[in-house]
One Martini backbone bead per residue (centre of mass of N, CA, C, O) as a GRO file, in nm:
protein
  125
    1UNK     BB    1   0.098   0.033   0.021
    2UNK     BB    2   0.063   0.367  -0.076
    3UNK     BB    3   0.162   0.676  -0.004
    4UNK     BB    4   0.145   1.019   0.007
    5UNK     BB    5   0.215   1.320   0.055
    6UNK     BB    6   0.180   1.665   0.223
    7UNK     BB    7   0.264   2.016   0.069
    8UNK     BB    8   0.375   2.335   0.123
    9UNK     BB    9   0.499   2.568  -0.040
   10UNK     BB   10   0.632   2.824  -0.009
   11UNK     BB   11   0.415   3.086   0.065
   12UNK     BB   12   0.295   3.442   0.023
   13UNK     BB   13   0.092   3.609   0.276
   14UNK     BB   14   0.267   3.872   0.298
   15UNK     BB   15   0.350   4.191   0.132
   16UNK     BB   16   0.436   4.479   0.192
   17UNK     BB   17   0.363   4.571   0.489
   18UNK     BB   18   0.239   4.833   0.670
   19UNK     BB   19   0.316   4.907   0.954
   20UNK     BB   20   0.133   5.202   1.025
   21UNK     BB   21  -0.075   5.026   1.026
   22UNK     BB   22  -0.305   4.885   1.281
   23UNK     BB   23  -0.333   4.663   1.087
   24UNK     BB   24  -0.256   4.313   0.975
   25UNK     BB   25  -0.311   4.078   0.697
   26UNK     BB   26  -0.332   3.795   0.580
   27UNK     BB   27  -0.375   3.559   0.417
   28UNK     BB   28  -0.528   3.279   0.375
   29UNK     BB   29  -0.493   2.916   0.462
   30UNK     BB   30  -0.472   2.602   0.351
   31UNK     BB   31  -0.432   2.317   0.595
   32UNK     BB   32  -0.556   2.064   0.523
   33UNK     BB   33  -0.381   1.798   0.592
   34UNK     BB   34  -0.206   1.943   0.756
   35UNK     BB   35   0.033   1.906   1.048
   36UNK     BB   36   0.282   2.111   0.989
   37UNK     BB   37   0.392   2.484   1.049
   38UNK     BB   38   0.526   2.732   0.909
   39UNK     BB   39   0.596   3.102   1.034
   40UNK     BB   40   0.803   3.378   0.854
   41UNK     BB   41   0.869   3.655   0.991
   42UNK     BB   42   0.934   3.991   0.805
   43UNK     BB   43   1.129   4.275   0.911
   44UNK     BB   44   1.150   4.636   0.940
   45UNK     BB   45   1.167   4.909   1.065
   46UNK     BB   46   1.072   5.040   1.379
   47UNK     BB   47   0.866   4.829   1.513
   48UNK     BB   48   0.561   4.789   1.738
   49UNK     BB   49   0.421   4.490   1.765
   50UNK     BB   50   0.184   4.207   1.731
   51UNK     BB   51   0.159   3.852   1.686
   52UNK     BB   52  -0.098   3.649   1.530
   53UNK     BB   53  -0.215   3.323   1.515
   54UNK     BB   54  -0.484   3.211   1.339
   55UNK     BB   55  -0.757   3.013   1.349
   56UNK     BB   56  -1.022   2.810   1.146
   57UNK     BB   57  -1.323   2.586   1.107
   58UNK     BB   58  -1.557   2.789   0.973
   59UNK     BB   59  -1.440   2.878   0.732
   60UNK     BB   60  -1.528   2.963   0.368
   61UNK     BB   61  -1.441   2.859   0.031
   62UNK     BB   62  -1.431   2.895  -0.305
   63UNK     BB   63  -1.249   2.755  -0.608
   64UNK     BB   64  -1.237   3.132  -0.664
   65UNK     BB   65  -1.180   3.249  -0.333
   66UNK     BB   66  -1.502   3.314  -0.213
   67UNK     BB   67  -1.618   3.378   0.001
   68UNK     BB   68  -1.887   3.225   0.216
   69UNK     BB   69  -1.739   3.220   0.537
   70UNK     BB   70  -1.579   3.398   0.788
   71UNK     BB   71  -1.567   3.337   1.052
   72UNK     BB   72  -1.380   3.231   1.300
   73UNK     BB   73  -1.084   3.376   1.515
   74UNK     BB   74  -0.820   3.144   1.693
   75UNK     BB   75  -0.582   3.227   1.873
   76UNK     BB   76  -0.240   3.111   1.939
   77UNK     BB   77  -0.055   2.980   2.167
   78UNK     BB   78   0.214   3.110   2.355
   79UNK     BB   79   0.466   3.149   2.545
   80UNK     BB   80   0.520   3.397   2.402
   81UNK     BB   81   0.509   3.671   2.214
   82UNK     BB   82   0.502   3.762   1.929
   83UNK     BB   83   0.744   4.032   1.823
   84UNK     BB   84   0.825   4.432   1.703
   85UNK     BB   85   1.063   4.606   1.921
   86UNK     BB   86   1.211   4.866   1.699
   87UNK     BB   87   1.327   4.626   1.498
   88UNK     BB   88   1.463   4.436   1.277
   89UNK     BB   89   1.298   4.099   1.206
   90UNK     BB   90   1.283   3.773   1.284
   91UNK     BB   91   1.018   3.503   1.283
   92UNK     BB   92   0.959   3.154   1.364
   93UNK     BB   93   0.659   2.951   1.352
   94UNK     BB   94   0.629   2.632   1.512
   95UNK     BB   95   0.348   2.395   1.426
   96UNK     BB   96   0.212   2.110   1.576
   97UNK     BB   97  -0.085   1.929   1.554
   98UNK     BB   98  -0.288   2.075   1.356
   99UNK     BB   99  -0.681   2.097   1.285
  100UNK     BB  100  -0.694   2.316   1.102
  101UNK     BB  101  -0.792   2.446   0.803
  102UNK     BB  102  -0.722   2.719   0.864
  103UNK     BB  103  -0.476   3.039   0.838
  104UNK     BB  104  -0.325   3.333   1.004
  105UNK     BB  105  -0.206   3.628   1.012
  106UNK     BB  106  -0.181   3.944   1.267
  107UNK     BB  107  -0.069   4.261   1.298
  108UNK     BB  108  -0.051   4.505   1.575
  109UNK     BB  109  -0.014   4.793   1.618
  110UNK     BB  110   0.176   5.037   1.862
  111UNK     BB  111   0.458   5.136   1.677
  112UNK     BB  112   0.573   5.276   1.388
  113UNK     BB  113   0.766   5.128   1.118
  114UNK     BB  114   0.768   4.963   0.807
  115UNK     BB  115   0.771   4.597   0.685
  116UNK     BB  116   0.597   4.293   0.570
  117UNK     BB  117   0.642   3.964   0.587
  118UNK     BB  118   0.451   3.632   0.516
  119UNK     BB  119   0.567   3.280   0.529
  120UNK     BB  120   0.401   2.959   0.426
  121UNK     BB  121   0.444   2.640   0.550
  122UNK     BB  122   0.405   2.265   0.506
  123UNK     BB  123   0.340   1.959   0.655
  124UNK     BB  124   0.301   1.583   0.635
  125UNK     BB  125   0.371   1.286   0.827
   0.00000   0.00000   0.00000
């Protein structure tokens, strides 16, 4: 019997987001069968403010794209807040064992200005 193994490579969920807005969303991105995701959230200028990941199970979207239910969005929990406090850098989150179908980045603005980008990979076990 043979399996298949789902991964999702590389996807930019988020360009050159505007740190200076009061909060910036990714893309939604569908991560269904996918057991492990990694998001690496990228960031330049003096920015201050946090980061969630959020999940949704009830989010749904048609094979266009087009939101069908906007859905419930609920922050993943993490040790420490991921956070940019004033400048320049990068952080990766890495999440094993979601059940969630859906997922997203959100950043809160609490001061500065900067550039934000967001990439998000996963795979099957």
């Amino acid at each position: 019997m043979s399996s298949t193994k789902r991964n999702l490579k590389k996807f930019q969920s988020l360009t050159s987001g505007n740190m200076a807005s009061a909060s910036l969303t990714s893309a939604v991105t569908n991560i269904e069968l996918l057991d492990n995701v990694g998001v690496q959230i990228n960031f330049t200028g003096s920015p201050v403010g946090t980061f969630e990941i959020q999940v949704s199970a009830d989010y749904d979207r048609d094979a266009q794209g087009n939101v069908i239910t906007a859905g419930n969005w609920i922050p993943i929990s993490f040790p420490t807040t991921p956070a940019a406090t004033g400048s320049s850098g990068q952080i990766y989150l890495d999440m094993t064992q979601l059940s969630a179908p859906w997922i997203r980045t959100v950043y809160t603005r609490t001061s500065g200005t900067g550039s934000l980008n967001v990439f998000i990979t996963a795979k099957m076990i």
